[in-house]
C-alpha positions as CSV (number, residue, x, y, z in Angstrom):
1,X,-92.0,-175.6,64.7
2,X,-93.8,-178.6,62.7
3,X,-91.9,-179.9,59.7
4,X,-94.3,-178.9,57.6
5,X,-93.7,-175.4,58.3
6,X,-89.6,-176.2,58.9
7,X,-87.0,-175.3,55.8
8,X,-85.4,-178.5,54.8
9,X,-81.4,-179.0,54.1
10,X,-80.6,-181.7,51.9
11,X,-77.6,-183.3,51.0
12,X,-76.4,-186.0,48.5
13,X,-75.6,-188.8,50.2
14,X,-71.9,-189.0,48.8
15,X,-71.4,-185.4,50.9
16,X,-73.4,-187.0,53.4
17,X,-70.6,-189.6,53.9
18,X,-67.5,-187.5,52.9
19,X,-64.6,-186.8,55.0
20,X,-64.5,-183.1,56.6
21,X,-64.1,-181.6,59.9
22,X,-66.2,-178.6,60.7
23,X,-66.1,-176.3,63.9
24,X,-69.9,-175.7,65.4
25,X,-70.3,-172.8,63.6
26,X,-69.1,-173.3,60.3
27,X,-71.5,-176.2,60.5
28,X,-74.8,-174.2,61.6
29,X,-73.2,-171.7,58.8
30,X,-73.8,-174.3,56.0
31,X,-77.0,-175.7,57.2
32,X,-78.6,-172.2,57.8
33,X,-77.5,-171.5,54.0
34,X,-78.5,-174.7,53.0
35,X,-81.9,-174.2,54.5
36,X,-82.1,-170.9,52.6
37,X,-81.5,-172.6,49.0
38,X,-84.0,-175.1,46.5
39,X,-81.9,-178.6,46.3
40,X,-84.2,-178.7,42.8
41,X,-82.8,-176.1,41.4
42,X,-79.6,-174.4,40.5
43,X,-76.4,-172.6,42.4
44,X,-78.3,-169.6,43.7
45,X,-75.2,-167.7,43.8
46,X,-74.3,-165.5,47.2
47,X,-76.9,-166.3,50.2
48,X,-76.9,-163.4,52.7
49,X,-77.5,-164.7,56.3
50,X,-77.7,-162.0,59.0
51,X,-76.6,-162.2,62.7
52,X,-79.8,-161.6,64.6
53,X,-81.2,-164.4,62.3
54,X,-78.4,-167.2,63.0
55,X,-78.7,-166.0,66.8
56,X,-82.7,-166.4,66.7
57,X,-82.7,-170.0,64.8
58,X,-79.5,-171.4,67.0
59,X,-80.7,-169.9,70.5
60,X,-77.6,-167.4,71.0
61,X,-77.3,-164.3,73.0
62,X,-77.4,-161.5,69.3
63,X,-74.4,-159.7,71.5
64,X,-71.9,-162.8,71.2
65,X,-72.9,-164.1,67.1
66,X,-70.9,-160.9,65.7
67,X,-67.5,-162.5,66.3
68,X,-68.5,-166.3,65.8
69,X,-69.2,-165.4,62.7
70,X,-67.0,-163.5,61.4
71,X,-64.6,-166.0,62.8
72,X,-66.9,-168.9,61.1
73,X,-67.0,-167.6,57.7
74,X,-63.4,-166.8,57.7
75,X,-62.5,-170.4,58.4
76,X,-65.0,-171.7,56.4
77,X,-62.7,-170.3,53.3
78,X,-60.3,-172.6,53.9
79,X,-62.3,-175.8,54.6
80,X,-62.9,-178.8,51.9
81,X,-64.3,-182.1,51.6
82,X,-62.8,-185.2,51.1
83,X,-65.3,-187.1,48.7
84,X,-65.6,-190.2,46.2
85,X,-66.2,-189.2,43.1
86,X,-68.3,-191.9,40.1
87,X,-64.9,-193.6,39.7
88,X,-64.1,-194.1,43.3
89,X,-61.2,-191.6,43.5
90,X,-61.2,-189.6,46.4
91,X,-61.3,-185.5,45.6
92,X,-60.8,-182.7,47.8
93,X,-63.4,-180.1,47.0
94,X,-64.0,-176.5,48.2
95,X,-67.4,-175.5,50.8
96,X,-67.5,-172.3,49.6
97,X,-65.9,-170.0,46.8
98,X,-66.8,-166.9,49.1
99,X,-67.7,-165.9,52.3
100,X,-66.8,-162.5,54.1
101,X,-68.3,-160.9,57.1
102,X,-69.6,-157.2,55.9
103,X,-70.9,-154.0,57.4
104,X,-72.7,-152.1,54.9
105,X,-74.0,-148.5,56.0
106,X,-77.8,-148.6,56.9
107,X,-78.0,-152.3,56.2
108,X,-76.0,-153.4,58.9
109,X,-74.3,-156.5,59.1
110,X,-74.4,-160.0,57.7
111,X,-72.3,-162.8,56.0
112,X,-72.8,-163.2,52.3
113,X,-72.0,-166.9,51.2
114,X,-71.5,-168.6,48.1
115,X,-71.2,-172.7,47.7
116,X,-68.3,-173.7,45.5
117,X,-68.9,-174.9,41.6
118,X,-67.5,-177.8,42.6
119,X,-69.7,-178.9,45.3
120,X,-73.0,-178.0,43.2
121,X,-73.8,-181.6,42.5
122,X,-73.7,-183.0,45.6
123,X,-76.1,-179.9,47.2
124,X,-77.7,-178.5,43.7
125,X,-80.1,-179.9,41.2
126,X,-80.8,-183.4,43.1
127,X,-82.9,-185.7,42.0
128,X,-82.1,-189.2,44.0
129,X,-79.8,-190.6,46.5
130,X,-79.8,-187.7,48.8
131,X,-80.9,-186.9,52.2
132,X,-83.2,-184.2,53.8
133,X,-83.5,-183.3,57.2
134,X,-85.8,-180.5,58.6
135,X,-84.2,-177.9,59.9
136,X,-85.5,-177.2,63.2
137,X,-84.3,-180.7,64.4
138,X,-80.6,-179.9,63.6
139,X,-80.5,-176.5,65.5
140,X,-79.7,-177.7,69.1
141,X,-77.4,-180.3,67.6
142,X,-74.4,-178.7,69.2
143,X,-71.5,-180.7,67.9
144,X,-70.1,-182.0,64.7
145,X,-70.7,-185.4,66.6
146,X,-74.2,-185.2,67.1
147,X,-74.9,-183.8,63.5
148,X,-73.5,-186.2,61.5
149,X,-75.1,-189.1,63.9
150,X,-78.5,-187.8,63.1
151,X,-77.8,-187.2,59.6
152,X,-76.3,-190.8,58.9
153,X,-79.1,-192.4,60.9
154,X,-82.1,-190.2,58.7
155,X,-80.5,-191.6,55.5
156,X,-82.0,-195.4,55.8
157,X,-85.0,-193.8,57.6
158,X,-87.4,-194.5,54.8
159,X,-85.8,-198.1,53.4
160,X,-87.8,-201.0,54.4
161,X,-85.5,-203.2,54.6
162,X,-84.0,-201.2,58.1
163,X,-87.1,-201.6,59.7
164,X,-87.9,-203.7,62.2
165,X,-91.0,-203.6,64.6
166,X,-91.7,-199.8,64.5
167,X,-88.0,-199.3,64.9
168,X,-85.3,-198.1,62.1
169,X,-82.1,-200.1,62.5
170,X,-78.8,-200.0,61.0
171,X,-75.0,-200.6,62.2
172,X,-72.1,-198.6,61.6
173,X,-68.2,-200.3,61.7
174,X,-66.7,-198.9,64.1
175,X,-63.6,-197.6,62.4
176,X,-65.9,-196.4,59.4
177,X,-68.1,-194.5,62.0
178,X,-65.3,-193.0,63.7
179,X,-63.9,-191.5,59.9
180,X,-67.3,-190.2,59.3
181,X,-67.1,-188.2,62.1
182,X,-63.8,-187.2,61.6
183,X,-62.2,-188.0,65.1
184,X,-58.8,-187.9,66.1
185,X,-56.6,-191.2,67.5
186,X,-57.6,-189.6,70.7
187,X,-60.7,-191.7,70.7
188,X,-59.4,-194.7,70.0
189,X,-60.1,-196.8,72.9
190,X,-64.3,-197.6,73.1
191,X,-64.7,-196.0,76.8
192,X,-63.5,-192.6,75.6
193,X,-65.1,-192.7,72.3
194,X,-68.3,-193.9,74.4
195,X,-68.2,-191.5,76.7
196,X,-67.0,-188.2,75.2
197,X,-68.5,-188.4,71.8
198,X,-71.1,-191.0,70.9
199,X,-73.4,-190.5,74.6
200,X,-73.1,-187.1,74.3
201,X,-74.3,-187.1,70.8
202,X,-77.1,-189.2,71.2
203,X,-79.0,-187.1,74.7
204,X,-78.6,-184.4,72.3
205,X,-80.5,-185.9,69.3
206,X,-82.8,-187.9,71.5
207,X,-83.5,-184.5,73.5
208,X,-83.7,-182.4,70.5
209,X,-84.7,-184.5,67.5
210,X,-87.6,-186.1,66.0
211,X,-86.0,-189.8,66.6
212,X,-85.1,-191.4,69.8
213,X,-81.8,-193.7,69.8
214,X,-80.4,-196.7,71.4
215,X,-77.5,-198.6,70.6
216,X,-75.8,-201.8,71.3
217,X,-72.0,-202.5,70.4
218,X,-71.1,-205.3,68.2
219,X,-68.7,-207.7,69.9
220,X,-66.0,-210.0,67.4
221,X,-64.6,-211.7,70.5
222,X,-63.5,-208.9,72.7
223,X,-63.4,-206.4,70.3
224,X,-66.2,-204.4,69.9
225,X,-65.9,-203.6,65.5
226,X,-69.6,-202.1,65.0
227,X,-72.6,-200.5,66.9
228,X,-76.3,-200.9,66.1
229,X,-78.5,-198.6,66.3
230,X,-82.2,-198.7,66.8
231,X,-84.3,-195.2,67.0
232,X,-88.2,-194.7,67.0
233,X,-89.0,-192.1,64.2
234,X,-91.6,-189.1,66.3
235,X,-94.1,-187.4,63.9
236,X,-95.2,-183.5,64.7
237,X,-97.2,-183.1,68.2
238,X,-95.2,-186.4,69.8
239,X,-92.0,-184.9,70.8
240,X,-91.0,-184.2,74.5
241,X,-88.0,-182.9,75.1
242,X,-85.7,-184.4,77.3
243,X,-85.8,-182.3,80.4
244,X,-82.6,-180.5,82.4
245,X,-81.4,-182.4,84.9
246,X,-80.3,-180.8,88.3
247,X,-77.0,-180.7,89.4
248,X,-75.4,-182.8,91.9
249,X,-74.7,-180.9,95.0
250,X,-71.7,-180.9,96.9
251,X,-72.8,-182.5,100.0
252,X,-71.9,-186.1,102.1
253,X,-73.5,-188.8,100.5
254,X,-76.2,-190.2,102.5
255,X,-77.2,-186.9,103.2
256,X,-80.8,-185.6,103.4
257,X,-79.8,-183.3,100.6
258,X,-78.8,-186.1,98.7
259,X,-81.6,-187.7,98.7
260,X,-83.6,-184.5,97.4
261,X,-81.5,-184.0,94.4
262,X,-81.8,-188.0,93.2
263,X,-86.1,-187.9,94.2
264,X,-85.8,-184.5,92.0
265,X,-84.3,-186.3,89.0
266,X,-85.9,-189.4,89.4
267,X,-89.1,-187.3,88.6
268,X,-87.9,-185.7,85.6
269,X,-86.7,-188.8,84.2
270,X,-89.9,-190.8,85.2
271,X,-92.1,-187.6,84.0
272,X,-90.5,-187.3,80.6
273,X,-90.5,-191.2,80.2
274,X,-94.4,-191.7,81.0
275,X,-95.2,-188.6,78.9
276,X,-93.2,-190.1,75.6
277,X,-94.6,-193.4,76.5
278,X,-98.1,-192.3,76.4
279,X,-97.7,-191.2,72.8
280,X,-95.5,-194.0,71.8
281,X,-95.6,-197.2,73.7
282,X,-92.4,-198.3,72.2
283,X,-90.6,-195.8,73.8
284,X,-87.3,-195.9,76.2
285,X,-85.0,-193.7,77.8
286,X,-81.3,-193.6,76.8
287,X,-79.1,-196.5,78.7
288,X,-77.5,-193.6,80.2
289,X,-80.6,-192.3,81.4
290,X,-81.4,-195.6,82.5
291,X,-78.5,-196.1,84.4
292,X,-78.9,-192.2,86.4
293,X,-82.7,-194.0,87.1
294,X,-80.5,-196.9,88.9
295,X,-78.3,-194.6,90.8
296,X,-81.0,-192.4,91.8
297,X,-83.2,-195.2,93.1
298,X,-79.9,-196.8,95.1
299,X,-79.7,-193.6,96.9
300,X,-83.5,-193.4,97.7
301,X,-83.5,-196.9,98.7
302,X,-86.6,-197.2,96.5
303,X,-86.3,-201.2,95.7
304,X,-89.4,-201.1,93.1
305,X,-87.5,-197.8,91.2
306,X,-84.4,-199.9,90.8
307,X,-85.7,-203.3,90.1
308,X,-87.6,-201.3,87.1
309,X,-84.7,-199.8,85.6
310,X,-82.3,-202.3,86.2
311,X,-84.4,-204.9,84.3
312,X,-84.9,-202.2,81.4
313,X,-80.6,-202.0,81.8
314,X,-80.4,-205.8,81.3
315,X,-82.9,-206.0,78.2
């Protein structure tokens, strides 16, 4: 789908910055009814989204959404946001004032949702300081991580002053980053927070997304305290997705089946990299891409693979 023919959700940047915690669902929930809804205008009242639609715009089996939604909009009753109001005091507001799961006699089912009066201005009757993303690049998003990456990214996308060389760029504190995306003290050391939730997050948008991100972690001594990040905005007709990557398999290393599986993924990843490439010259695979190129090529023994990607690891 091309964003000109893609609903938008928008959300006012104080939301877009507020403290919450969503499951998966409840978050495709919000954006589906949020992609339903005029930002210009008023609180529409209740929004009816059915379960063959959310299957249809999230990829799901129809068979399995019944229960995840039910569950979802349940849930979703409970859940508020922590958000600054004009004086700076913090404020605990409501999603929703309703959501149920019904079953209505020759109608079948579907969720009926209604956004809370108190949240209104930060999703209703906007005028500035907001953000809009187009729906079909959230869809495959598939965790609270990689949702509120992409949508903290898109909100300097247009500002000038982040722009550098074709590239957005802007840096995040660490501790600041970590709030926004509502992680627990689980994540406190860099490794795990780089490994379980920011790369993660980022093959996902860079895979599924109009924008393609790097990153580089800001050092104060040892510590690392912020990460930049750089991403390549992708108009309609230049995005190529990321493609699946085969399984290691469960054989000796040095093995002729080995070597099958890294020439297999080597080809992906040099495929999908020459293809992006030829529509943007600027563009680079994720380090962690970069660093499977590395591994695959030491496997191989193909020298000329590895001495590519390992000088694209240094820069």
């Amino acid at each position: 789908m091309s964003s000109k023919n893609s609903p938008r959700i928008v959300f006012g940047n104080k939301l877009l910055h507020a403290g919450y915690s969503l499951d998966i669902n409840e978050q495709r929930l919000i954006n589906l009814a949020l992609s339903k809804v005029n930002s210009k205008k008023s609180n529409p009242g209740k929004i009816l989204i059915y379960p063959t639609e959310y299957a249809k715009c999230f990829g799901l089996s129809k068979y399995s959404v019944y229960e995840q939604l039910s569950s979802a909009a349940e849930s979703l009753r409970d859940k508020s946001v922590s958000i600054l109001d004009d004086s700076g005091q913090s404020l605990s507001i409501p999603w929703v004032s309703s959501a149920s799961y019904e079953k209505v006699k020759n109608q079948g089912s579907f969720i009926t949702l209604e956004f809370s009066e108190e949240i209104e201005p930060y999703i209703f009757n906007i005028e500035k300081n907001f953000t809009r993303l187009f729906f079909h690049n959230t869809v495959k998003l598939n965790s609270l991580a990689s949702f509120r990456l992409y949508a903290l990214l898109n909100e300097v996308r247009n500002y000038k002053n982040y722009k550098r060389r074709g590239s957005v760029v802007m840096n995040l504190q660490l501790p600041e980053m970590k709030k926004k995306l509502f992680l627990s003290e689980s994540y406190g050391a860099w490794r795990d927070f780089k490994n379980r939730v920011l790369l993660p997050a980022i093959e996902k948008i860079n895979a599924h997304t109009d924008i393609r991100v790097t990153f580089k972690p800001q050092k104060i001594g040892n510590c690392i305290t912020a990460i930049e990040f750089s991403y390549i905005p992708q108009s309609d007709g230049q995005h190529i997705a990321r493609p699946r990557l085969a399984r290691r398999p469960k054989v000796k290393k040095g093995s002729h089946e080995e070597g099958v599986w890294a020439r297999v993924n080597l080809n992906r990843l040099g495929g999908y990299e020459l293809s992006n490439q030829n529509e943007n010259p600027a563009f680079r695979l994720a380090k962690a891409d970069i660093r499977r190129c590395v591994e695959y090529a030491k496997i191989l023994g193909d020298d000329k693979a590895k001495s590519y990607y390992s000088h694209q690891l240094r820069n």
